[in-house]
C-alpha positions as CSV (number, residue, x, y, z in Angstrom):
1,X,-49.8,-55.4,-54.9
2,X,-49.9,-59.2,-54.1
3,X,-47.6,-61.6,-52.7
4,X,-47.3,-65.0,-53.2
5,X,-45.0,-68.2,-52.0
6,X,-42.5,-69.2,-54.8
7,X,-43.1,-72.8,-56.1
8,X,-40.0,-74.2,-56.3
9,X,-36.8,-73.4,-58.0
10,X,-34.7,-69.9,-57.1
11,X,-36.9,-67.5,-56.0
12,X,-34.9,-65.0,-57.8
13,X,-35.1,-67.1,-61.2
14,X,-37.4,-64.9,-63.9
15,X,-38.1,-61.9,-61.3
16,X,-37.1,-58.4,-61.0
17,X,-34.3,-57.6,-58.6
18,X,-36.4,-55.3,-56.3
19,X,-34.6,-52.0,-57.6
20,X,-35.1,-52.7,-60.9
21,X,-38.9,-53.4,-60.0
22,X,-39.3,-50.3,-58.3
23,X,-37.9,-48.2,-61.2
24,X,-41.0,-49.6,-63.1
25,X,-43.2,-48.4,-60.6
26,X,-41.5,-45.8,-59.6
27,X,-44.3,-43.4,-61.1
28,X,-47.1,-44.9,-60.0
29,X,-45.7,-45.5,-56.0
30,X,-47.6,-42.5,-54.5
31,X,-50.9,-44.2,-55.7
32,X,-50.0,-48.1,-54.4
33,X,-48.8,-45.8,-51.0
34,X,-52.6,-44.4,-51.2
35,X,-53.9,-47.7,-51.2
36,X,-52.5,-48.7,-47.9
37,X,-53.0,-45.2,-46.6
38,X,-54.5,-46.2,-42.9
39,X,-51.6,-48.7,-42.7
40,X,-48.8,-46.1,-43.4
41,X,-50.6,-43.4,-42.1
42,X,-50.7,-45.5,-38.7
43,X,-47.6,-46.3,-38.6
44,X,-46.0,-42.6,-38.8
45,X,-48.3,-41.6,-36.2
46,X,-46.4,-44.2,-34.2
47,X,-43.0,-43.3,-35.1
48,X,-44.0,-39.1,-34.6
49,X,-45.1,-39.9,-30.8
50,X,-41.9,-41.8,-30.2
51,X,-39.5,-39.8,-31.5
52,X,-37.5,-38.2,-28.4
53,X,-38.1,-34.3,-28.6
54,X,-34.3,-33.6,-29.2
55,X,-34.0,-35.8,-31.8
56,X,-32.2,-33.6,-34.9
57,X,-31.1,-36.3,-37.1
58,X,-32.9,-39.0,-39.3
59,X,-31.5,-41.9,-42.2
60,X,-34.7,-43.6,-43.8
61,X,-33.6,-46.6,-45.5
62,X,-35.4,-47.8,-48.8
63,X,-37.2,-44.3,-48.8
64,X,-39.2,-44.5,-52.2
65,X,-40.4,-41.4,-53.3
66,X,-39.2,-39.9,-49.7
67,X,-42.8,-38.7,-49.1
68,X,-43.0,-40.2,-45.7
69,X,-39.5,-39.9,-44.2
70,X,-39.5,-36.2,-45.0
71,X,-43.2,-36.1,-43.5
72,X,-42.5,-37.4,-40.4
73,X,-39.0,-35.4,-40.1
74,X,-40.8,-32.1,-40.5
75,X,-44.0,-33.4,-38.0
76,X,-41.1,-34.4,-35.4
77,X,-38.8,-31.0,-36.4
78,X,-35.8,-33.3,-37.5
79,X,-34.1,-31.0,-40.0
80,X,-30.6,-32.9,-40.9
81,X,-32.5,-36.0,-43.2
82,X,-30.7,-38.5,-45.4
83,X,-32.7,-40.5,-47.9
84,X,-31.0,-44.2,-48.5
85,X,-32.8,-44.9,-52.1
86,X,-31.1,-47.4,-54.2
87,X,-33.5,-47.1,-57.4
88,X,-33.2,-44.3,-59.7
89,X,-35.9,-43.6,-60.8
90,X,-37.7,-43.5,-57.2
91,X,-34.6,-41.2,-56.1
92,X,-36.3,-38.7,-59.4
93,X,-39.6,-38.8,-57.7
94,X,-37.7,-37.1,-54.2
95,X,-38.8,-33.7,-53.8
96,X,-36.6,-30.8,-52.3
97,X,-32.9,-30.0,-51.3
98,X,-32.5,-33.0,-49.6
99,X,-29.2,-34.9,-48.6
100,X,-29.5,-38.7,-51.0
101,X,-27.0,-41.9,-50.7
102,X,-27.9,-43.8,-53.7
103,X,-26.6,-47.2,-52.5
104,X,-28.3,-50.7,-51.7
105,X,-28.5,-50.8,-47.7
106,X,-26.8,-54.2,-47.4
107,X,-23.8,-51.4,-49.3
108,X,-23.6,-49.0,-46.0
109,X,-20.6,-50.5,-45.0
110,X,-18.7,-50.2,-47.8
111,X,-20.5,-46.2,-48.1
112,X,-17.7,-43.5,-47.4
113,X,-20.5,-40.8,-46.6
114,X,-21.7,-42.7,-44.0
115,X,-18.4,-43.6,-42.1
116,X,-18.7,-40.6,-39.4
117,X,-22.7,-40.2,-39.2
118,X,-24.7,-40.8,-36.5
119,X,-28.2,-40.5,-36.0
120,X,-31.0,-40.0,-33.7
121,X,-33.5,-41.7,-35.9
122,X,-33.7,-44.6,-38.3
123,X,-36.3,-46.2,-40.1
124,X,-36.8,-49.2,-42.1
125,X,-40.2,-49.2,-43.6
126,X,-43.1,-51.2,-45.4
127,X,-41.4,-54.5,-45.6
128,X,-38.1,-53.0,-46.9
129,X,-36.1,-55.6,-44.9
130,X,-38.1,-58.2,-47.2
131,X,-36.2,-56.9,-50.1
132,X,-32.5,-57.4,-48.6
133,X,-31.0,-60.6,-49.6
134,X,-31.1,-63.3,-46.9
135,X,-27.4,-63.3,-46.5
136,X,-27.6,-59.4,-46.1
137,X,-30.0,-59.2,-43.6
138,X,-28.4,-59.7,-40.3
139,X,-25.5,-57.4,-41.9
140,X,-28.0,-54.2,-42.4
141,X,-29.0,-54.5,-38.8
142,X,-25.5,-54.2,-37.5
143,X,-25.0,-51.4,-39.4
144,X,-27.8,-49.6,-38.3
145,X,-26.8,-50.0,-34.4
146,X,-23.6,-48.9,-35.5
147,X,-25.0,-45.4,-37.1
148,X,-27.4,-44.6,-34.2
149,X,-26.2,-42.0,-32.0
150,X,-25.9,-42.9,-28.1
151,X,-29.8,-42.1,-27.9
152,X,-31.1,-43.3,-31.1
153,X,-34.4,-45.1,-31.6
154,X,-34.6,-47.4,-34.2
155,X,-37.8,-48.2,-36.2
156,X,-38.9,-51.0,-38.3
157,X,-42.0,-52.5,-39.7
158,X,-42.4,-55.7,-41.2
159,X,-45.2,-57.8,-42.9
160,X,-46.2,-60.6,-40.7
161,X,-46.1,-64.4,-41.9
162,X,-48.6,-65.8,-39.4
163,X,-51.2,-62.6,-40.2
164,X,-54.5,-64.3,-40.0
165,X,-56.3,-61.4,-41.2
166,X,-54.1,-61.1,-44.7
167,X,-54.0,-64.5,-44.9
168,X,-56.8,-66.3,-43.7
169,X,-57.3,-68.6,-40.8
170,X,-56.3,-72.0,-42.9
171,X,-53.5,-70.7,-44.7
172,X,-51.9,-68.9,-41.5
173,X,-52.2,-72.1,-39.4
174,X,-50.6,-74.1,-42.3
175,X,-48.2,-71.9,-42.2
176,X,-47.6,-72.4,-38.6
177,X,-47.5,-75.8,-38.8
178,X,-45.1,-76.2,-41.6
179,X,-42.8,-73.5,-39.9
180,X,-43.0,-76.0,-36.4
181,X,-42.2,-79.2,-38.2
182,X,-39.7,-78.2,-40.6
183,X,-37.9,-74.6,-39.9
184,X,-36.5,-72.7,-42.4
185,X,-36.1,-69.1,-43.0
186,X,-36.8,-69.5,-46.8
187,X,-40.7,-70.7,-45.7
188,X,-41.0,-66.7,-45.8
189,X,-39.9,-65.7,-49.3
190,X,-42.3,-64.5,-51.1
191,X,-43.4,-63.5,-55.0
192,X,-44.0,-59.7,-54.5
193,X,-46.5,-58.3,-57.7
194,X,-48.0,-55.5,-59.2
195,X,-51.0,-55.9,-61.2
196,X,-51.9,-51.6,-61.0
197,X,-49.3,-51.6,-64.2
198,X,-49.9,-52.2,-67.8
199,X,-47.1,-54.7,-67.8
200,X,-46.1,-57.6,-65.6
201,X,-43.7,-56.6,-62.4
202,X,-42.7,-59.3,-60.0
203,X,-39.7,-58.8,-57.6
204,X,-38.8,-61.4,-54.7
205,X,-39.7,-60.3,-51.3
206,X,-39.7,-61.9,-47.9
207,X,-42.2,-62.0,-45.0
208,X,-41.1,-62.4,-41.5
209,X,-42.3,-64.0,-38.4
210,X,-41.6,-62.7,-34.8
211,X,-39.1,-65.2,-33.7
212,X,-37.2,-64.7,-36.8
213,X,-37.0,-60.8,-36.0
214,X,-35.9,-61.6,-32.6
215,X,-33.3,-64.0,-33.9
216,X,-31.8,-61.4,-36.4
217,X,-31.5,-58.5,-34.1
218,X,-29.6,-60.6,-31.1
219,X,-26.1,-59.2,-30.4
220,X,-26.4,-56.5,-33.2
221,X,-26.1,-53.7,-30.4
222,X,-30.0,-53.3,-30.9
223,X,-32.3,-53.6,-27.8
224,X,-36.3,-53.8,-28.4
225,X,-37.7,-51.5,-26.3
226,X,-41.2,-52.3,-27.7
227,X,-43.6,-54.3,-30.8
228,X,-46.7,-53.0,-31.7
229,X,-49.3,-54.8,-34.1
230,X,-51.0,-52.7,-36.8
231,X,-54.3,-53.9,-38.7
232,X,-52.6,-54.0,-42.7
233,X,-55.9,-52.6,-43.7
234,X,-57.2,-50.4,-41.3
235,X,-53.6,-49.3,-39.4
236,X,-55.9,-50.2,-35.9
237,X,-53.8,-51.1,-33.4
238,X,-54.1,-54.7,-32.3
239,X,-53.4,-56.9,-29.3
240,X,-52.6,-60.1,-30.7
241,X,-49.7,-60.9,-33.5
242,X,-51.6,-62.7,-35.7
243,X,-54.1,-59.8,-36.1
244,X,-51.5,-57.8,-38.0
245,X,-48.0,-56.6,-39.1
246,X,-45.4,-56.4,-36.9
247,X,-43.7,-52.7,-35.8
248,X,-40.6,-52.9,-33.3
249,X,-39.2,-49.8,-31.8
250,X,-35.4,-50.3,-30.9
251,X,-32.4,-48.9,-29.1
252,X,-29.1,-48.8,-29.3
253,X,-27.1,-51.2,-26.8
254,X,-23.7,-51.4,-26.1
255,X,-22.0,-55.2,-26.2
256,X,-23.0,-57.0,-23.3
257,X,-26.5,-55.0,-23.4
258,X,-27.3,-56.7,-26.6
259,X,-27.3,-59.7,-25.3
260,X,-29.5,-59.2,-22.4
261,X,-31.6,-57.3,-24.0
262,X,-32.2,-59.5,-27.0
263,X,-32.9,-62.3,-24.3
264,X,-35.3,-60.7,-22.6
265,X,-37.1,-59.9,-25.7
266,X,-37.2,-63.5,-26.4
267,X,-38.5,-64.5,-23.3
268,X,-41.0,-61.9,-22.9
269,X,-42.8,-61.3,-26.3
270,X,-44.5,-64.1,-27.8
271,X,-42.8,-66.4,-30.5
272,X,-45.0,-65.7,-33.0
């Protein structure tokens, strides 16, 4: 899998919608998950040790093949899991008697089922954020503050834009630059593709940088409570942002603790 910036035009002209992409490669997701192994592996460690011990309940949103939401449920003894898989023919690759709401996440408000849940844990993985419409976004995250439980712990990993070791030391500072000079949240969309298949598959994606994470969780009722960098190839974890991708642990924050919250994040963790 490759990503590349789009060149003009609509990002979404000639590409897949993201579902429809990942019912193309639907079969073959267990061996593109091998190939970042270390990465994934690395981050469900991460999620397992900070998991409170009473946690009992878990929503994975964008869950693929379900593999590691219902891995990390059963290493942290979280029996009530829901599955939020949009595609398909990823939701055929799920496994066991497990509960499923086959919506888009940007659709949970709008989801009967999911009008009275609350939950302990939930997790947004591998860049799934990327694949919500820009618009949708900011929309996603309120609605996850608003199905944590008092308690809950929200996690989310993202791909980092200013990644120097994905994306080299020129590219990345470029990058920077541009961002500086000219700000715009579109610098991060992306061309997301898959050259393991026999045919072409290209979906639009988005890569995000730190400040922009901050700036789309303030007064969404989430709180950071931490960010850890993880080495995209070898799941190591790293000191500095632009060593890696970006994993924020959050919790749920009434009103006014939003706020404070989200501005101490801003002030404290670096911009980038």
């Amino acid at each position: 899998m490759t990503q590349s910036r789009n060149s003009g035009g609509s990002l979404n002209q000639g590409l897949s919608d993201p579902v429809a992409a990942y019912d193309l490669i639907a079969t073959k997701y267990s061996a593109l998950m091998a190939k970042r192994g270390a990465y994934l592996g690395a981050i469900e460690k991460v999620i397992i040790s900070q998991i409170p011990g009473k946690a009992s309940s878990m929503l994975d949103i964008g869950s693929g093949d379900g593999a590691r939401a219902l891995r990390v449920a059963r290493q942290s003894g979280i029996k009530d899991v829901v599955l939020l898989e949009p595609s398909a023919a990823m939701r055929a690759q799920i496994s066991g008697d497990v509960d499923i709401w086959p919506i888009r996440a940007e659709d949970i408000a709008d989801y009967a089922r999911g009008h009275e849940r609350r939950f302990d844990v939930i997790t947004i993985l591998w860049n799934v954020l990327g694949h919500v419409p820009h618009a949708a976004r900011r929309d996603v995250l309120l609605q996850v503050a608003a199905l944590l439980s008092p308690r809950g712990i929200f996690f989310i990993d993202v791909i980092h834009r200013y990644n120097i070791r994905s994306y080299g030391f020129a590219r990345t500072a470029l990058r920077y630059l541009h961002d500086c000079i000219a700000p715009n949240t579109t610098h991060g969309d992306v061309v997301v593709k898959w050259h393991e298949l026999n045919s072409s598959c290209a979906a639009y994606g988005h890569v995000f940088t730190n400040r922009e994470m901050l700036a789309l969780t303030t007064n969404t009722g989430l709180a950071l409570r931490e960010r850890i960098i993880l080495d995209y190839r070898t799941g190591s974890v790293d000191r500095f942002p632009f060593q890696g991708n970006l994993l924020y642990i959050f919790r749920r924050s009434d009103a006014t603790d939003a706020f404070n919250a989200s501005a101490t994040s801003q002030t404290s963790a670096s911009s980038i």
